[in-house]
C-alpha positions, 0 to 999 in steps of 0.5 A: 524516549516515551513509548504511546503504545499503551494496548488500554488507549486505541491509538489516536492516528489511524489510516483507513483502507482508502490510505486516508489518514485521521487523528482522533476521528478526523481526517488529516488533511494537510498534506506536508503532515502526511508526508512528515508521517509517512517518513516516520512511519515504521513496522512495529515490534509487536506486528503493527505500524508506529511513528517514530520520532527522536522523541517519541513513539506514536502507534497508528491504527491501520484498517486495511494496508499503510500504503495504497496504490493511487495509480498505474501504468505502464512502461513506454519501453522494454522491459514491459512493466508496471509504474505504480505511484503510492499514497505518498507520491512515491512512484515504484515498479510493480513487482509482479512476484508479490500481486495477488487479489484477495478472496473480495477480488481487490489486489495487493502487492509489497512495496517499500522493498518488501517492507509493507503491503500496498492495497489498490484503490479503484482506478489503478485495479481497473488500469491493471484489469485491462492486462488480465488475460483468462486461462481456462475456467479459473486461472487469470495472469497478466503476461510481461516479457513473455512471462505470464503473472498468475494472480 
């Protein structure tokens, strides 16, 4: 298996921090190759992310989070929940233990089982911004099922 991991060459493949995927400076924007990647894709042994085929290993760049949650909302019925789908039409189930927003205000939560981080774009942080509620000054949860959420 040739391993394309070489630390002298940046990677040709990259995903930004919108989730919009490039090779070689130019986006991919065939949709049935972005969903060949993503059931590639992988953590990497050193920390960072790589496509792995039976052949070969391609490294990939990630600017901010491989995945990126393209919309939210929420269940119809109990239990109260969020529905999150991801940058490769994948829908799952927020889980609340892992959302946090980082010092730049935008939030982030694990998905693929924990696996990988996911960033929100625009439209699903202003869908969950319509559940925050504020405690005192500083402090900020969503409540589901009667348990509050702190972000």
């Amino acid at each position: 298996m040739e391993d394309r991991t070489s630390s002298e060459d940046r990677p040709a493949i990259v995903i930004d921090k919108e989730g919009t995927w490039f090779y070689n400076g130019l986006p991919i924007v065939n949709r049935q190759i972005q969903q060949y990647f993503f059931t590639l894709f992988e953590n990497a042994p050193d920390g960072g992310y790589q496509l792995r085929n039976e052949q070969e290993i391609f490294p990939v760049e990630v600017q901010d989070t491989p995945f990126v949650v393209t919309a939210l909302w929420p269940s119809d019925e109990p239990p109260d929940q969020f529905f999150i789908k991801l940058n490769d039409d994948s829908v799952e189930t927020l889980d609340m233990e892992t959302l946090s927003i980082n010092a730049e205000n935008i939030p982030y939560c694990a998905v693929k089982q924990g696996r990988f981080t996911a960033r929100f774009l625009r439209a699903p942080y202003y869908r969950l911004a319509e559940s925050v509620q504020q405690e005192g000054d500083a402090r900020f949860f969503v409540e589901l099922n009667g348990q509050r959420h702190y972000l």
